[in-house]
N, C-alpha and C positions, 0 to 999 in steps of 0.2 A: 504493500500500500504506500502510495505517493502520503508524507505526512502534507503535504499542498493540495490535497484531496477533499475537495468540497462540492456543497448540493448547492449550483450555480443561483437558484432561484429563491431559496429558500419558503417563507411558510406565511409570506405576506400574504392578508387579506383579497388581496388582487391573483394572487399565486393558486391560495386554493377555490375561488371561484372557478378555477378551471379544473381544478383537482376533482373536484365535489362533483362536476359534468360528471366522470366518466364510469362504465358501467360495463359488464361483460360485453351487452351487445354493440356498443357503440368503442370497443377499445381491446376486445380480447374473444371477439367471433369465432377468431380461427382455434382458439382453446374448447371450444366447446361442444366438440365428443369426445371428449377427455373431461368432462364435468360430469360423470355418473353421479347418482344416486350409494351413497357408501363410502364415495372415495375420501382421502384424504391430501391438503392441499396446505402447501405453505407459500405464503403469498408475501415475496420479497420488498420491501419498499412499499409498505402499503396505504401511506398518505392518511389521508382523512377515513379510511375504510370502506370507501363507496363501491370497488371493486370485489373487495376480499366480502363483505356481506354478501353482494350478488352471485359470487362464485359460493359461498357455504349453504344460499337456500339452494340452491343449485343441487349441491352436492348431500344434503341432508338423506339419513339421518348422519352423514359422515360428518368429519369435521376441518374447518378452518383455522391456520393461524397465520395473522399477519403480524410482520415483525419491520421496524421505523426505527431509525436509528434517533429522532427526538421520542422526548417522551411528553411533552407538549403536545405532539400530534397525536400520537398514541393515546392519549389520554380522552382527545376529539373521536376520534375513531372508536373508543370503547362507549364515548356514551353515545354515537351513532347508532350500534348494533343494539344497543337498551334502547333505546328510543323506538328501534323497528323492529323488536321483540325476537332476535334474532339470537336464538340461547346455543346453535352449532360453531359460534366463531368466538375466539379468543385476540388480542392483539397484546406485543410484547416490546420493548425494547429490544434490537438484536444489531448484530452487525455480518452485513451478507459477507465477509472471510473469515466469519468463523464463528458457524450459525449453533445455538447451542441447541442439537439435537444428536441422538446417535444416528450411524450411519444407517443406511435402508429404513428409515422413518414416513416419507411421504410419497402417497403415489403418483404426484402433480407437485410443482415447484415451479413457480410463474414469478414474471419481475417484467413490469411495466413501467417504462422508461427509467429504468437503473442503471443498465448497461452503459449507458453514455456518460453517468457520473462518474464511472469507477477510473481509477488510472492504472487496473490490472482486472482488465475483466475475463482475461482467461481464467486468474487465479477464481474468481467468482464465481464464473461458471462449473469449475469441479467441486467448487462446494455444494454447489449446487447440487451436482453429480451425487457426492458424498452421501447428501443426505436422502436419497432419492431411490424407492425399491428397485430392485431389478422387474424390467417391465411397465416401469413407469414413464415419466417423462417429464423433461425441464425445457417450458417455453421461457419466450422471452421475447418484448415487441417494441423498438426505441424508433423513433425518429429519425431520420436523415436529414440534417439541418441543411444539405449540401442541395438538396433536390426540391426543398422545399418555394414554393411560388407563388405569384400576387399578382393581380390587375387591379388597380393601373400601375403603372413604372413609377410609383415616387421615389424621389430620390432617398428621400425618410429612411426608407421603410428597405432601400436597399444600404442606407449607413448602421439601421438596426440591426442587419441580418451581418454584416462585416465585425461590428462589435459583439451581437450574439456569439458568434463561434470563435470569434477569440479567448472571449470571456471563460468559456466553457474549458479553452485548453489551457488558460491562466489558472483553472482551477483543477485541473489533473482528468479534465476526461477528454471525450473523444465524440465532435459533433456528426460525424459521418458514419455515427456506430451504427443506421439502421443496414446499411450495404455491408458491414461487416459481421453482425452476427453470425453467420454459417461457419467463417474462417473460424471466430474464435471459438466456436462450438468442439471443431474438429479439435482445433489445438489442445482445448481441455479434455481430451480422449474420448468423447463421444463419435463412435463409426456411423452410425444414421442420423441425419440432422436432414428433417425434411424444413423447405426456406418457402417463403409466403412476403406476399407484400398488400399492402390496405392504405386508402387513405382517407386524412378530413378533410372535409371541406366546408369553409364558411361563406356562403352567398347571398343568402335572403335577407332582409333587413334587420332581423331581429339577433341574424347569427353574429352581422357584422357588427352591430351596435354593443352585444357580449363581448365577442372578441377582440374589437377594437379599445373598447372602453377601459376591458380587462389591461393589455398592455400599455394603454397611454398611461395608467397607473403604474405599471410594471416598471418603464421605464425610467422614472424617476423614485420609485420609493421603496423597490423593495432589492432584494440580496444582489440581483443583479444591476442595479445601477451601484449600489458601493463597491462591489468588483470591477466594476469598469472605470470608475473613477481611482481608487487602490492602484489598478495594473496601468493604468494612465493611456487608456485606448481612446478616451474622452473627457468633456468638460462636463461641467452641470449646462450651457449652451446648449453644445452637443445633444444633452438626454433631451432636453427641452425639446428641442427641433424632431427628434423621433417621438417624443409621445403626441407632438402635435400632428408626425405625418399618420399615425395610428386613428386619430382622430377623424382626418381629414380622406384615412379610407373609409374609416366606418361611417361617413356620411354621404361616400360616393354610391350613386348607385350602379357603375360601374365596378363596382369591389367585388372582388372573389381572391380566396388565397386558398391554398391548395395544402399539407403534410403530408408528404409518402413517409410509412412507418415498412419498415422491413421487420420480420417474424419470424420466429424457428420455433420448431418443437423438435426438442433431441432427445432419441430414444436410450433407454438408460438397458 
């Protein structure tokens, strides 16, 4: 582990508005003939718990655990699953190199945009491995910052996207990890790694007005603009002029921005 290894975004209110969206079907599709009824499922990075609940009724009466390296969020995520009277899932403090479970523990091991924080995501991936039956299986679905695209051309919105992936490697990961999962699958000793890609898209008024609104905040106030100001890729000018071009797409009606997310599921 890079000790410059950090979660670029962090758990600003702007951050987890978009955490709180996502849901197996909208972020983890290609998981689910591998959500039986029994199975058991440890759900890496598991944010606000909006995934890891949806995968445990899923999987009921089996069971869920999701593990968050804050315990701050952790703590969001438990009273989530009380709130949606969801008694199949657990959430933990954990750290995905070195998850504390014994080995052949889960028959499902998922991590939804984790991959790209890590600065040794092979090592992650065998832990993965580790903890993971024979005959199971370790997905895992990140982003491609490299592929990712917008209408109209502002120029905003393409200095956001230059300091986005800086940022990212200022911070020990890797913004093009969605094209790389399969390599580093293999490398962590997985022989079958079947590879998938998905993506989102926000167009209609209401998506861009979320989305937009979400990052003109982004931009200026939460973990990633003090990293870009820290690593000195930018001004506070700078932030200003991207959350206004965020703005000024979420008002076009011309807007559409596109996320291809790459996906594996490695047989164990």
């Amino acid at each position: 582990m890079d000790l410059h290894e950090r979660y670029t975004h962090g758990h600003h209110e702007s951050v987890l508005r978009s955490h709180t969206w996502r849901t197996v079907a909208n972020s983890a599709a290609y998981l689910v003939p591998y959500l039986v009824p029994g199975a058991s499922v440890l759900d890496v990075g598991s944010g606000p718990g909006t995934i890891t609940v949806d995968v445990a009724e899923r999987v009921s009466p089996g069971q869920a655990v999701g593990i968050d390296a804050s315990p701050d969020i952790v703590a969001r995520a438990s009273s989530y699953a009380a709130e949606r009277g969801v008694r199949n899932v657990r959430f933990e403090v954990g750290d995905a190199y070195r998850i504390d479970a014994d080995d052949d523990t889960f028959d499902v091991v998922h991590a939804h945009q984790v991959l790209q924080h890590m600065s040794d995501p092979v090592a992650v991936l065998a832990e993965f491995r580790r903890v993971t039956k024979p005959g199971g299986v370790v997905a895992a679905r990140d982003v491609d910052w490299g592929g990712t695209i917008w209408a109209p051309l502002l120029p905003g919105l393409g200095e956001w996207m230059r300091i986005n992936q800086a940022v990212q490697r200022y911070n020990g990961g890797e913004p093009f990890a969605g094209r790389l999962l399969k390599a580093w699958a293999l490398e962590a000793g997985f022989e079958r790694v079947d590879g998938s890609a998905s993506i989102w898209c926000f167009a209609s008024d209401e998506e861009r007005a979320w989305w937009g609104d979400s990052w003109s905040v982004r931009a200026r106030e939460s973990d990633f603009a003090t990293y870009a100001l820290e690593a000195g890729l930018t001004d506070e000018g700078g932030l200003q002029a991207v959350s206004a071009a965020w703005l000024e797409w979420a008002t076009s009606p011309q807007g559409w921005y596109a996320m291809p997310h790459g996906e594996i599921i490695a047989h164990v």
